[in-house]
gemmi code that builds the backbone of each chain (N, CA, C; Angstrom):
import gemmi

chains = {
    "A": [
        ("UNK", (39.536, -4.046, -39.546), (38.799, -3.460, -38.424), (38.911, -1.939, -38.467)),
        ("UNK", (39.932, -1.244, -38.754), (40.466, 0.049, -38.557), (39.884, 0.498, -39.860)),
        ("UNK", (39.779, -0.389, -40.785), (38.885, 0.142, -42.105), (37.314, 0.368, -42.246)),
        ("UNK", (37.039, -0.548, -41.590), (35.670, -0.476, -41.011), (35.015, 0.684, -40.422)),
        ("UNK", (35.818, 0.819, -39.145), (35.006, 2.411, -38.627), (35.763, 3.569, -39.226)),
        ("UNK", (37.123, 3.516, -39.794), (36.697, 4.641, -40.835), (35.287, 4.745, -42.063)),
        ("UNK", (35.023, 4.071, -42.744), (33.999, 3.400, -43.254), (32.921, 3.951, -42.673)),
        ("UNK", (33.209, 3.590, -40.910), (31.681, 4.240, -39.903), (31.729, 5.598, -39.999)),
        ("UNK", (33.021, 6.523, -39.996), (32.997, 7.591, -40.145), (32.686, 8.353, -40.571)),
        ("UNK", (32.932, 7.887, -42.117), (32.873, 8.178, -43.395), (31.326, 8.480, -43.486)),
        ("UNK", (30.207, 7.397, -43.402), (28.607, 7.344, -43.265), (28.710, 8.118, -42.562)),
        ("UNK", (29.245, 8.608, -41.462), (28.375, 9.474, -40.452), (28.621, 10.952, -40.835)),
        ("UNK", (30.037, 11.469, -41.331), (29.756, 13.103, -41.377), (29.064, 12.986, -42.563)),
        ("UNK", (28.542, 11.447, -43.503), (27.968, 11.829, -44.471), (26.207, 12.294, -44.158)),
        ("UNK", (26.039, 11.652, -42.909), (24.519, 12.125, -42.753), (24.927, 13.632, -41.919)),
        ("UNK", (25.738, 13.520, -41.103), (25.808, 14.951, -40.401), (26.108, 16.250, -41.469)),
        ("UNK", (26.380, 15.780, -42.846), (26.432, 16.809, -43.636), (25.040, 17.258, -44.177)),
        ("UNK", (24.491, 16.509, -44.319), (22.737, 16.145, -44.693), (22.188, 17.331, -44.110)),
        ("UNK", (22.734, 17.045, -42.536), (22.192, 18.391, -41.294), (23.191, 19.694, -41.824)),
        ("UNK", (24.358, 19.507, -41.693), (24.707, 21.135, -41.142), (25.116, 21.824, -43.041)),
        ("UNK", (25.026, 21.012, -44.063), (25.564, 20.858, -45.434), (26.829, 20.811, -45.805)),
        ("UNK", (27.214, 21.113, -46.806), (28.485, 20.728, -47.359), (29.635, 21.475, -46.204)),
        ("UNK", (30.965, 20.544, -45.829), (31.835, 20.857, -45.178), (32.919, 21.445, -45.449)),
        ("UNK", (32.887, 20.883, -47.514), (33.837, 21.292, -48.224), (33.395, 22.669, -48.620)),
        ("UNK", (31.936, 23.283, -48.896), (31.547, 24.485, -49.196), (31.663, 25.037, -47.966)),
        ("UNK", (31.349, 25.142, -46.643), (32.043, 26.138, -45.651), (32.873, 26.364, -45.469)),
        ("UNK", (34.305, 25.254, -45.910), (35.829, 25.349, -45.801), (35.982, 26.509, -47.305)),
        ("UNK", (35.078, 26.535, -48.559), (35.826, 27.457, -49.241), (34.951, 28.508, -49.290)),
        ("UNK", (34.097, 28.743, -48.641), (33.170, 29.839, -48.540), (34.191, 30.841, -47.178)),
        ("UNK", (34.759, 29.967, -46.101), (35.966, 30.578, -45.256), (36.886, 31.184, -46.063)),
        ("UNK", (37.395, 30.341, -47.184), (38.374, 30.785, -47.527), (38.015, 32.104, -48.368)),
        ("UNK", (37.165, 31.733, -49.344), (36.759, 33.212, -49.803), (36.279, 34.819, -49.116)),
        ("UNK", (36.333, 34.150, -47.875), (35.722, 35.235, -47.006), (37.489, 36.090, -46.644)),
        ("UNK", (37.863, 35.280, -46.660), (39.350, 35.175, -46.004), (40.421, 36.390, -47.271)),
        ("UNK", (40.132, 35.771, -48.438), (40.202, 36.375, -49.266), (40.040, 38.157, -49.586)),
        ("UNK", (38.744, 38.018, -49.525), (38.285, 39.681, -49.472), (38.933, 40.508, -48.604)),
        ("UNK", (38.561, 39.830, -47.135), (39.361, 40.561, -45.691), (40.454, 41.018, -46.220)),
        ("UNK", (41.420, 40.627, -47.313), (42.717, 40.912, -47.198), (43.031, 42.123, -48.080)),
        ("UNK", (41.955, 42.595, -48.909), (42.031, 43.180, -50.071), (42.389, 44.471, -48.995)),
        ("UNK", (42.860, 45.975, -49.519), (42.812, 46.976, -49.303), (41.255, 47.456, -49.510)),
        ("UNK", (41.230, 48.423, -48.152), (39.899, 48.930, -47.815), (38.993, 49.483, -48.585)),
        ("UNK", (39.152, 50.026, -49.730), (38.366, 50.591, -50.758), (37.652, 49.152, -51.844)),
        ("UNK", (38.128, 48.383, -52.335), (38.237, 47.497, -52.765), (37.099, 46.419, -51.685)),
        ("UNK", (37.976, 46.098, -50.603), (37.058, 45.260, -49.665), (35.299, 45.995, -49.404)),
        ("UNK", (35.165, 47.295, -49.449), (33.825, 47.823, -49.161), (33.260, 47.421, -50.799)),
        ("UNK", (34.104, 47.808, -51.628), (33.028, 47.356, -52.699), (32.776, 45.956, -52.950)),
        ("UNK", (33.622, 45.010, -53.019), (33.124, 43.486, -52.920), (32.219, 42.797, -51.914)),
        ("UNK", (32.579, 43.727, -50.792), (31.641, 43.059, -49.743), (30.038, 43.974, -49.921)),
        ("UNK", (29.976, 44.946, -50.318), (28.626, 45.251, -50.780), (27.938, 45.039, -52.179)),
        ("UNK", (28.776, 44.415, -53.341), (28.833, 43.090, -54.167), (27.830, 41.805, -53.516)),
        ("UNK", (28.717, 41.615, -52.439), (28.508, 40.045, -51.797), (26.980, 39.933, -50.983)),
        ("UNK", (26.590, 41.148, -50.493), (25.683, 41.595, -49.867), (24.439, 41.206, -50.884)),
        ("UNK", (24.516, 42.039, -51.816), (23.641, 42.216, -53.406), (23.527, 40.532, -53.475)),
        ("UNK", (24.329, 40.262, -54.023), (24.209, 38.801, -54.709), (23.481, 37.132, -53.389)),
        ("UNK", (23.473, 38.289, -51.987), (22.964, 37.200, -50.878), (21.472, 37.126, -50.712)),
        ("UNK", (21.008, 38.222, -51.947), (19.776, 38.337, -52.141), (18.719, 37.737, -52.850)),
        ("UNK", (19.625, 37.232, -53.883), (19.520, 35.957, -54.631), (19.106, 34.553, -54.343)),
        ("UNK", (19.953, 34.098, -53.018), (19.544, 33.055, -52.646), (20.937, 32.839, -52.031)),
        ("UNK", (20.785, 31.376, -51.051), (21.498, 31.089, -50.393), (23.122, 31.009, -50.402)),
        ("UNK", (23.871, 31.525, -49.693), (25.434, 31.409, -49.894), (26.419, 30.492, -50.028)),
        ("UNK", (25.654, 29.041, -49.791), (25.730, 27.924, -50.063), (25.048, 26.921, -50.810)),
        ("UNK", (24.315, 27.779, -51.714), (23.261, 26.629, -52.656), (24.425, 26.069, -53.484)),
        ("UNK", (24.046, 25.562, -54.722), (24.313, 25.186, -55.561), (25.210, 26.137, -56.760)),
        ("UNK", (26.624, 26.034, -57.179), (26.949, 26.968, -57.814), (27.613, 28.170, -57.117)),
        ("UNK", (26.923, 28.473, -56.320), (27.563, 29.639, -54.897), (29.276, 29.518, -55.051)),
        ("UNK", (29.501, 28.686, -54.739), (31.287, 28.877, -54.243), (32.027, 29.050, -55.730)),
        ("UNK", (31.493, 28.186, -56.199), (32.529, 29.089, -57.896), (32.045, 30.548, -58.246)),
        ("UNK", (30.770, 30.930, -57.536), (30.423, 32.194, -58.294), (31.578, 33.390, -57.052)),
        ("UNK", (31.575, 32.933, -55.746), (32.582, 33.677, -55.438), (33.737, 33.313, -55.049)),
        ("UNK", (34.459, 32.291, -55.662), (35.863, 32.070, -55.799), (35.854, 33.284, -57.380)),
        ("UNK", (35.463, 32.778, -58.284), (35.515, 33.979, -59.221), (35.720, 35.231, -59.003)),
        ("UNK", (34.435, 35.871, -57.876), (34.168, 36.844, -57.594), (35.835, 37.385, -56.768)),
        ("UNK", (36.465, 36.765, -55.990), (37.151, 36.631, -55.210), (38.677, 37.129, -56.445)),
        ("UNK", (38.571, 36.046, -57.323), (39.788, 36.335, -58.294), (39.875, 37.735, -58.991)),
        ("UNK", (38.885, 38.302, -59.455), (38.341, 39.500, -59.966), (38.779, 40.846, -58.811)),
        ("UNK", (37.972, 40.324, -57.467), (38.713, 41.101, -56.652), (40.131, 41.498, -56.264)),
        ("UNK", (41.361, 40.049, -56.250), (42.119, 40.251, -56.136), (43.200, 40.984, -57.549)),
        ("UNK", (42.693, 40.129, -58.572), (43.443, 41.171, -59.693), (43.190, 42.127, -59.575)),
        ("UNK", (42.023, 42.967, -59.603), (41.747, 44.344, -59.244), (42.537, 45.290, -58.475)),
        ("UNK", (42.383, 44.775, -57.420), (43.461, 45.175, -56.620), (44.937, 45.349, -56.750)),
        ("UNK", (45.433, 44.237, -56.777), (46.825, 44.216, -57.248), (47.295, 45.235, -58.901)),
        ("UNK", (46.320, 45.428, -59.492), (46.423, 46.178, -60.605), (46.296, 48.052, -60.443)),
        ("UNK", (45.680, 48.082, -59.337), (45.056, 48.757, -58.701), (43.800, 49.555, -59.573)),
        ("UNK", (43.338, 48.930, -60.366), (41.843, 49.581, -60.748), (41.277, 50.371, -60.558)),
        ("UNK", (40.855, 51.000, -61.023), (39.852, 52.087, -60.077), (38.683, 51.837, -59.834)),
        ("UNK", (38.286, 51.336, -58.936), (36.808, 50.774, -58.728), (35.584, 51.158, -59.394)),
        ("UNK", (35.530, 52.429, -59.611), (34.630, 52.934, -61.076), (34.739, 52.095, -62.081)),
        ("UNK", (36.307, 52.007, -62.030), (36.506, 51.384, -63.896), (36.067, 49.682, -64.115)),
        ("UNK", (35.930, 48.941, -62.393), (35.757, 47.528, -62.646), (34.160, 47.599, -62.015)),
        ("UNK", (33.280, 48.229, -61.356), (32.296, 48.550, -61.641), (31.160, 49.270, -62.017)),
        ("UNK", (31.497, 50.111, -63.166), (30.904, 50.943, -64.331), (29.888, 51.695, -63.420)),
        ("UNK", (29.607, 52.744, -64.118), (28.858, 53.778, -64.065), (27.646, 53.230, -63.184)),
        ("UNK", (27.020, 52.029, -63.652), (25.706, 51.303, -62.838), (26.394, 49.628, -62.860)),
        ("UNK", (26.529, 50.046, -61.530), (26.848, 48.114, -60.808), (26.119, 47.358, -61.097)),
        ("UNK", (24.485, 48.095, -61.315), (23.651, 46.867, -61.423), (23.611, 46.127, -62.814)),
        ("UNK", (24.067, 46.546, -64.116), (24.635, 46.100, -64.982), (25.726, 45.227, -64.846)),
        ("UNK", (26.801, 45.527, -63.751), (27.717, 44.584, -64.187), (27.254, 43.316, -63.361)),
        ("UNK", (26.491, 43.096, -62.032), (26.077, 42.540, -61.214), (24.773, 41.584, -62.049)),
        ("UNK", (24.186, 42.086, -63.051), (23.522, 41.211, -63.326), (24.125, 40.144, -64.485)),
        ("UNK", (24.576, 40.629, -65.545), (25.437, 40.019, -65.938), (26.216, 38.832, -65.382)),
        ("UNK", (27.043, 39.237, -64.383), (27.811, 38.238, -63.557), (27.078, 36.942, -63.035)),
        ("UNK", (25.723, 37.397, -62.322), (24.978, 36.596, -61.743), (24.667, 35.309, -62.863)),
        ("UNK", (24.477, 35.935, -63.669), (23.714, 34.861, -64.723), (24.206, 33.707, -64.894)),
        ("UNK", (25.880, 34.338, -64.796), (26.642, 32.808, -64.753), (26.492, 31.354, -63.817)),
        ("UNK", (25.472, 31.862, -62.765), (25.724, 30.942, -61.553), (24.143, 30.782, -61.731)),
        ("UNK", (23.584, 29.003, -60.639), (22.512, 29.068, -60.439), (21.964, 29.576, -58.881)),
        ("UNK", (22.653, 30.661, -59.150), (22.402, 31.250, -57.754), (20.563, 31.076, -57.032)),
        ("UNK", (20.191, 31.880, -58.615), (19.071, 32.503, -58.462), (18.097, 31.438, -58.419)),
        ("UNK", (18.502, 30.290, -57.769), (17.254, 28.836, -57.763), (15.762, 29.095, -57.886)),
        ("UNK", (15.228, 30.251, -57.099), (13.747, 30.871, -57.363), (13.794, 31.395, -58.185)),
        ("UNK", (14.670, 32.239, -58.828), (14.438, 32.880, -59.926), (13.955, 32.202, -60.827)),
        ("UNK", (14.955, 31.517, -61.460), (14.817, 29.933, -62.087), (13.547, 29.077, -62.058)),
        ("UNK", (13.513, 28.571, -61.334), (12.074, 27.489, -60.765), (10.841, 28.678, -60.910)),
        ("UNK", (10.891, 29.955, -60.716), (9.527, 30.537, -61.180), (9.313, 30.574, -62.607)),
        ("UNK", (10.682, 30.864, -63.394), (10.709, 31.219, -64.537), (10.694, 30.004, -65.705)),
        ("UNK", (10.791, 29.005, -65.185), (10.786, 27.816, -65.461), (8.795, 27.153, -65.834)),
        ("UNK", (8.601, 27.654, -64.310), (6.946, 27.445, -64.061), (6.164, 28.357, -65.048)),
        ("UNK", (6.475, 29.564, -65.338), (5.830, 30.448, -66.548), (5.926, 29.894, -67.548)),
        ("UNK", (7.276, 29.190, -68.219), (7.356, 29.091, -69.102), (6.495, 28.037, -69.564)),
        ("UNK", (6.418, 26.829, -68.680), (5.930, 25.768, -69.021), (3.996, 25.645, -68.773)),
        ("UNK", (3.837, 26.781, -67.775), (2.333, 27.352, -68.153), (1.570, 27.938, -69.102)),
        ("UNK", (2.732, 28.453, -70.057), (2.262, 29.202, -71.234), (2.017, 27.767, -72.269)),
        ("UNK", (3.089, 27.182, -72.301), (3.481, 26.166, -73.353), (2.409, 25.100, -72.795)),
        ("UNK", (1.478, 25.035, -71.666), (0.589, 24.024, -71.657), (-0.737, 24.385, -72.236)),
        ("UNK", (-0.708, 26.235, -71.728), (-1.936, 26.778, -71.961), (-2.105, 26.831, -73.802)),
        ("UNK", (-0.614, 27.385, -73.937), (-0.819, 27.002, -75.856), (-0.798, 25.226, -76.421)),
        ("UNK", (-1.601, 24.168, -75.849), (-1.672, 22.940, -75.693), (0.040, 22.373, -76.423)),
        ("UNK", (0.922, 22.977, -76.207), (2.385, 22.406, -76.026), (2.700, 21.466, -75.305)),
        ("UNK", (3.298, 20.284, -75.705), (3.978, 19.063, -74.827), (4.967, 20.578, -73.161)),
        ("UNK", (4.566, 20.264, -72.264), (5.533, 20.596, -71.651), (7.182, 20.619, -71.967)),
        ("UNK", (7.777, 21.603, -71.980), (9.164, 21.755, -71.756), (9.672, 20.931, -70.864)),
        ("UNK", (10.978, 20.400, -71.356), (11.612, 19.846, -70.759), (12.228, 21.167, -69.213)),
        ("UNK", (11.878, 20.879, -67.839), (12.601, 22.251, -66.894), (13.865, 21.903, -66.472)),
        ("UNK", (14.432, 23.268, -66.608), (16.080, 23.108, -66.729), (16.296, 23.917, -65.813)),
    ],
    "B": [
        ("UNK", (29.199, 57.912, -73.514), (28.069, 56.632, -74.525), (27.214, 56.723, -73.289)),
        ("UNK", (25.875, 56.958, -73.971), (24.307, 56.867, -73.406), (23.695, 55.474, -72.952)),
        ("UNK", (23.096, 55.880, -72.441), (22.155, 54.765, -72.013), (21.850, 53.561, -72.998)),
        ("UNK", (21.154, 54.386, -74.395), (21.101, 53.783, -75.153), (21.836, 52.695, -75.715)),
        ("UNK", (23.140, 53.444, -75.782), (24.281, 52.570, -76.438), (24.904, 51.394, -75.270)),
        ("UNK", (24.431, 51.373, -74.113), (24.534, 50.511, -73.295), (23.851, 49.524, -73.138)),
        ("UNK", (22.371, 49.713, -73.608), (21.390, 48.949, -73.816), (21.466, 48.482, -75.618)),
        ("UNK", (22.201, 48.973, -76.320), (22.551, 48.340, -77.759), (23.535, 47.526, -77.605)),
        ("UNK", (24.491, 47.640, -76.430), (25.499, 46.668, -76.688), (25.511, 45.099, -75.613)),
        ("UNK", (24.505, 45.179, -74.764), (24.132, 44.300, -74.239), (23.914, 43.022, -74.365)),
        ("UNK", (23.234, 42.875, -76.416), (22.978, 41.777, -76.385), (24.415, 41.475, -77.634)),
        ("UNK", (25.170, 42.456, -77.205), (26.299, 42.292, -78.974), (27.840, 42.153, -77.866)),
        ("UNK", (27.996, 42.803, -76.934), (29.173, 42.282, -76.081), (30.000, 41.158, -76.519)),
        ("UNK", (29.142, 40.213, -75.688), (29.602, 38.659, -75.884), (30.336, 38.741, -77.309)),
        ("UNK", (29.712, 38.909, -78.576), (30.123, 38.269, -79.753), (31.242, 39.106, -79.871)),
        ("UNK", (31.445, 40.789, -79.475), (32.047, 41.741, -79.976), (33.793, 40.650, -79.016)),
        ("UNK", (33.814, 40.794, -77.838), (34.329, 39.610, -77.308), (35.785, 38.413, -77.561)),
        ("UNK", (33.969, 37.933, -78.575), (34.454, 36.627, -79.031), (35.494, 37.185, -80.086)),
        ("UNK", (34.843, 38.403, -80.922), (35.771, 38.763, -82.339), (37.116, 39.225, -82.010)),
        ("UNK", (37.479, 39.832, -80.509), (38.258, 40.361, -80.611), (39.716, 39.062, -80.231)),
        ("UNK", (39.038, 38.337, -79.769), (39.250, 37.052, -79.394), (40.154, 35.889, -80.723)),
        ("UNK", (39.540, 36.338, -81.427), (39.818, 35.784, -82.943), (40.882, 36.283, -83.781)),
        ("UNK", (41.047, 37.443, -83.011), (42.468, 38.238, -83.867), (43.193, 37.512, -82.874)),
        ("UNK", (43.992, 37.490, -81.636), (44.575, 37.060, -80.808), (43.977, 36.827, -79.628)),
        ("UNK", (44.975, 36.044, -79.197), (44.666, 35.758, -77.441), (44.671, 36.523, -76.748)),
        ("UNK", (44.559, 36.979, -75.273), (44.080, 38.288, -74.716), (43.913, 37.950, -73.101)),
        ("UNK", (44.390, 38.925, -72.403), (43.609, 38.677, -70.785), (42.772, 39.767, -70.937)),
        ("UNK", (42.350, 39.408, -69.889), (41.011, 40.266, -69.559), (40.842, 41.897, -69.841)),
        ("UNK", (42.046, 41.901, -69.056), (42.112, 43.479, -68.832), (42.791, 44.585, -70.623)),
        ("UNK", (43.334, 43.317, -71.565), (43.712, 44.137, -72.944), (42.386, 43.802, -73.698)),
        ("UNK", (41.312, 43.094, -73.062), (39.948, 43.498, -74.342), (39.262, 44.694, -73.318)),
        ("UNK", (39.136, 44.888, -72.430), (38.460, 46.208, -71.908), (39.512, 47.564, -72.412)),
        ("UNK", (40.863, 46.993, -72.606), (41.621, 48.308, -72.904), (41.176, 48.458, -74.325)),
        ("UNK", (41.323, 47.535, -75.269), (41.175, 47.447, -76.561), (39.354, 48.241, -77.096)),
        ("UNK", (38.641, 48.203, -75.999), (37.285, 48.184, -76.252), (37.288, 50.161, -75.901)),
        ("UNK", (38.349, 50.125, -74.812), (38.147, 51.661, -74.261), (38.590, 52.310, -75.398)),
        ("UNK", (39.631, 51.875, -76.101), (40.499, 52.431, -77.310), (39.528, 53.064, -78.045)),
        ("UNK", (38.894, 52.124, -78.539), (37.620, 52.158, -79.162), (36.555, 52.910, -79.619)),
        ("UNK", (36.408, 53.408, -77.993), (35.636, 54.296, -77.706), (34.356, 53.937, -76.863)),
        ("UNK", (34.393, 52.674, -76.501), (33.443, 51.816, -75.462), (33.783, 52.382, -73.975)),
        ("UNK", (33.742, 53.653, -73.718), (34.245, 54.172, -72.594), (33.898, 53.418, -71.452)),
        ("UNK", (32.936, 53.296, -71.203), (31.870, 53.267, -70.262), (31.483, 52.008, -69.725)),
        ("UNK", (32.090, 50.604, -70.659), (32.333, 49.635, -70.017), (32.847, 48.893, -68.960)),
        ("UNK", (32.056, 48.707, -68.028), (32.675, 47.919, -66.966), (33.546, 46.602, -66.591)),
        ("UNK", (34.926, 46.895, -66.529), (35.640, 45.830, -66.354), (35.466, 44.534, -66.001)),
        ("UNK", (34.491, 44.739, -64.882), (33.781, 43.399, -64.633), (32.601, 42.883, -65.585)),
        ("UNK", (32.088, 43.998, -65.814), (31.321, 43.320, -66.919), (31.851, 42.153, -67.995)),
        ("UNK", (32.979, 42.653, -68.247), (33.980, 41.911, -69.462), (34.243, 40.472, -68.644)),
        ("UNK", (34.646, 40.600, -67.620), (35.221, 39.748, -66.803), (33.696, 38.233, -66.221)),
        ("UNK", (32.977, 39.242, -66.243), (31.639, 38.185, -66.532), (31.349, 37.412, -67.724)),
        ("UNK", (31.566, 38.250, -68.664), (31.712, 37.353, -69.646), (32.526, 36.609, -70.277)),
        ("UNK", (33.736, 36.490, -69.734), (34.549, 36.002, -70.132), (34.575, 34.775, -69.314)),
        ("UNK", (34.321, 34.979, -67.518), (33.713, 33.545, -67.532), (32.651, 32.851, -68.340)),
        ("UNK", (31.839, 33.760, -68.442), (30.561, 32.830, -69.329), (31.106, 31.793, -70.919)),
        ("UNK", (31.797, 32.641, -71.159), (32.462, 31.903, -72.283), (33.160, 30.963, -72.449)),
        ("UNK", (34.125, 30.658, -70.798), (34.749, 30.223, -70.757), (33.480, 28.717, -69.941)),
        ("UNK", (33.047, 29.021, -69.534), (31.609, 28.101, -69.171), (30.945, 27.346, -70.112)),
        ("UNK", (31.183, 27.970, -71.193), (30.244, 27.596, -72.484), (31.187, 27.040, -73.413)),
        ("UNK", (32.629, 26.928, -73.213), (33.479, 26.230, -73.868), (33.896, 26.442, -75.226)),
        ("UNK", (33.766, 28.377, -75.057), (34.348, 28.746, -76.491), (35.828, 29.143, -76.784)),
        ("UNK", (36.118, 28.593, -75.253), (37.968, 29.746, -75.503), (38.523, 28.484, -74.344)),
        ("UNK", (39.974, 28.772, -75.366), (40.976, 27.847, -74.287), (41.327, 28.971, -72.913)),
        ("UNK", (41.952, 28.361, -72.030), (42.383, 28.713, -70.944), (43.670, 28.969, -70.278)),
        ("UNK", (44.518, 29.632, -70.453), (45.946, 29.187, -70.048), (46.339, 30.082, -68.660)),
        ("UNK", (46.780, 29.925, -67.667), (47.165, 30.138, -66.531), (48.617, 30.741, -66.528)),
        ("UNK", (48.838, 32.478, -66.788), (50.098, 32.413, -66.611), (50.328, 33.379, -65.064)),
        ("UNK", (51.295, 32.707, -64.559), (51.767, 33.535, -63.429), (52.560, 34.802, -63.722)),
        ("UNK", (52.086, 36.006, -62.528), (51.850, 37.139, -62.890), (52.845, 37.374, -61.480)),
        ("UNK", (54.283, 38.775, -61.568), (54.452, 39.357, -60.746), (53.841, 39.635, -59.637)),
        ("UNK", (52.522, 40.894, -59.904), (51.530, 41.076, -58.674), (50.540, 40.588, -58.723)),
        ("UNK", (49.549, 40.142, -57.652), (48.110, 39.571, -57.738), (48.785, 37.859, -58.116)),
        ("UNK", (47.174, 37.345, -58.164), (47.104, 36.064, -58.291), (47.177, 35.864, -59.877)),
        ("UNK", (47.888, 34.533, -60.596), (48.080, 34.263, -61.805), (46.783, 34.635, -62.590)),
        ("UNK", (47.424, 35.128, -64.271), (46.313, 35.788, -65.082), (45.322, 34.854, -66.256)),
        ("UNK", (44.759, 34.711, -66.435), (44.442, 33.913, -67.212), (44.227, 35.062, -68.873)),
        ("UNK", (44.990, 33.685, -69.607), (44.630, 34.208, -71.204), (43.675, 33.653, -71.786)),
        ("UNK", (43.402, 34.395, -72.900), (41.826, 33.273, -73.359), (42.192, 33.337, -74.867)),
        ("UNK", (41.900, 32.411, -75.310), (42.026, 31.811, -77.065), (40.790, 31.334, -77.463)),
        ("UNK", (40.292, 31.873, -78.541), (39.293, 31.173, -79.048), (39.245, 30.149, -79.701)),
        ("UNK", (38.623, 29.127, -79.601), (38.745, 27.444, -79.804), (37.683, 26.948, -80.891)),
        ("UNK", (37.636, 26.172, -81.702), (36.961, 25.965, -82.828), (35.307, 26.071, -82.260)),
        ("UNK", (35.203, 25.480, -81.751), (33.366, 25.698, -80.846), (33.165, 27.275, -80.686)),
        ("UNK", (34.576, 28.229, -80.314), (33.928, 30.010, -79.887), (34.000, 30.026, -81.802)),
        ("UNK", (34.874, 29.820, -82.788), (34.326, 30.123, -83.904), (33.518, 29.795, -84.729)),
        ("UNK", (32.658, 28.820, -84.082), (31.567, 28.269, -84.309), (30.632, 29.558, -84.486)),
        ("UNK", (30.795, 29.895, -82.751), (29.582, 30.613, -82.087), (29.846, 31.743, -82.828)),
        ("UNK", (31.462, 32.426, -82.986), (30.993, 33.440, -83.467), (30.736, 33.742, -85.031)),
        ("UNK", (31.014, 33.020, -85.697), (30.050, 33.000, -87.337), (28.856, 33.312, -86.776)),
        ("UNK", (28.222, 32.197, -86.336), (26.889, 32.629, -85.815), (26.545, 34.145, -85.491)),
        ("UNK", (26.893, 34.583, -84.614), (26.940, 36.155, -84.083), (26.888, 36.846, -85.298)),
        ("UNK", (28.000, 36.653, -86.312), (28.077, 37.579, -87.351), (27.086, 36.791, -88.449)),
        ("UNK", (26.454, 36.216, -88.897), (25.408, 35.846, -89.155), (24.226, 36.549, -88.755)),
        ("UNK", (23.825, 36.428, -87.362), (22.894, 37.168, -86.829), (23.024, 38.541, -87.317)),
        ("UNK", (24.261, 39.258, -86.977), (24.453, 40.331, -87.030), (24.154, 40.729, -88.099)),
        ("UNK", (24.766, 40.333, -89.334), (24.646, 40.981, -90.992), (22.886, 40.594, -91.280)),
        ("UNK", (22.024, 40.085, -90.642), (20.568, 39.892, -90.765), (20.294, 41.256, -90.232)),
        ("UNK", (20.604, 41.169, -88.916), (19.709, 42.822, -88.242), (20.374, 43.663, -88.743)),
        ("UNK", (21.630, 44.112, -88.972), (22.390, 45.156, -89.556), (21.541, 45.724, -90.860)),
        ("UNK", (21.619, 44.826, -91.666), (20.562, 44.851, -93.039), (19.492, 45.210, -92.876)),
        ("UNK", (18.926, 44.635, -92.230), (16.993, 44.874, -91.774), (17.240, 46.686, -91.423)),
        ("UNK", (17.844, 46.619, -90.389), (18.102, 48.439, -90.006), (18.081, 49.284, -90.952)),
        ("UNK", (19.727, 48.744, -92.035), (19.971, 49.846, -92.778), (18.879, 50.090, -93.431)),
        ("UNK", (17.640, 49.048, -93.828), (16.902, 49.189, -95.077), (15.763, 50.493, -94.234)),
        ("UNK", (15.162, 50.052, -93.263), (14.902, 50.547, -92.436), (14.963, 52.419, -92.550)),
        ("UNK", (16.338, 52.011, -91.842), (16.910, 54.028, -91.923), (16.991, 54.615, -93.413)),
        ("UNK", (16.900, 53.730, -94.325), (17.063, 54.598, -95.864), (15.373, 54.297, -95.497)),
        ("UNK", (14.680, 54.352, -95.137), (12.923, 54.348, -95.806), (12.505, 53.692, -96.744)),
        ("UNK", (13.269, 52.280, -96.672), (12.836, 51.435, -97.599), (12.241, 50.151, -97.259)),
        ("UNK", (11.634, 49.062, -98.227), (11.456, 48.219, -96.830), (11.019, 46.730, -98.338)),
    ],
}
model = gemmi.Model(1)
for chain_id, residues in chains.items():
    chain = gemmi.Chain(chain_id)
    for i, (resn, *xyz) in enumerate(residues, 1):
        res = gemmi.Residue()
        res.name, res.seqid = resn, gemmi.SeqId(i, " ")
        for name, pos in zip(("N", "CA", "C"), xyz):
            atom = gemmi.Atom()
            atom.name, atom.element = name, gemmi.Element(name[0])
            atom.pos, atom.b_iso = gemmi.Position(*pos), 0.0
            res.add_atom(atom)
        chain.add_residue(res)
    model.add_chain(chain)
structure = gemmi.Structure()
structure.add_model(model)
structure.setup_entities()
């Protein structure tokens, strides 16, 4: 019986996750937030205007998101603790090191899905079997 | 180092990387030192650090977790028969365009 409506439970934050999304990605999207807060102030302005950049991308909870800033998060904290010079861990143009980084994640879901759609418009228009979209 | 040479090393990083990778194991922060040595001034730490996840994504380097005095534990990276896969490849590629160039800059063709 007591197994049962856990069981009921279980189904239900599984549809209430459906609604509000993953519970386990807001618990480490907290924690990563939690993370930064702690860094020393020079450090925290540049990750959090990092974090800003990369929310431009797409959602902070899509797909891929939480490893791209638990990473982001580890990077920050060695940094810190090493004490870096923030020049030296983001170069002359951020937007170099920022794009780079990004690539690793499927942050950029539109990016993707447009670039995906070109590709496979060209490859129909050159009468190509469609690409497999990845 | 110019623009240029920032935009030459863009698509050669990764492999340069992987090679240094191949002499020994390494954290993060002794291939950006090793690279500054160098004369790669101008490289961004994180940059390195991007790619070194990527690599480590792509399953060319082992992983080892050592705990570190300050900050959170460091990770070392080893290159693993699959990164010397990849990087023959690289140097493959490389000794193709290298060649094509030199013939190139002597005015020959």
């Amino acid at each position: 019986m007591a197994e049962e409506s856990g069981e009921d439970k279980n189904r239900f934050l599984k549809y209430l996750e459906v609604v509000t999304g993953s519970f386990d990605d807001k618990r480490r999207y907290r924690h990563y937030k939690a993370r930064i807060a702690k860094l020393p102030d020079d450090y925290r302005t540049a990750f959090e205007a990092m974090e800003r950049y990369l929310m431009f991308f797409g959602r902070a909870d899509g797909p891929g998101a939480m490893e791209m800033y638990e990473d982001l998060a580890d990077l920050a904290e060695q940094s810190a603790a090493d004490r870096t010079p923030i020049r030296d861990i983001f170069g002359d143009d951020p937007i170099e090191f920022v794009e780079t980084f990004i690539q690793n994640y499927p942050i950029g879901r539109w990016m993707g899905r447009e670039r995906n759609r070109f590709t496979n418009a060209v490859a129909r228009a050159a009468g190509e079997e469609e690409g497999t979209s990845r | 180092m110019g623009k240029q040479m920032t935009e030459m090393l863009k698509g050669t990083l990764e492999g340069i990387v992987l090679a240094i990778l191949a002499v020994r194991s390494a954290y993060g922060y002794e291939i950006t030192a090793w690279l500054r040595d160098q004369g790669f001034a101008d490289i961004a730490e994180g940059t390195v650090y991007a790619l070194l996840v990527r690599i480590e994504q792509r399953g060319f380097v082992d992983v080892e977790k050592v705990p570190s005095e300050k900050g959170p534990p460091r990770k070392v990276y080893s290159l693993n028969t699959q990164g010397r896969d990849h990087l023959e490849e690289f140097w493959r590629t490389w000794s193709f365009l290298s060649e094509r160039l030199e013939q190139l800059h002597r005015g020959g063709n």
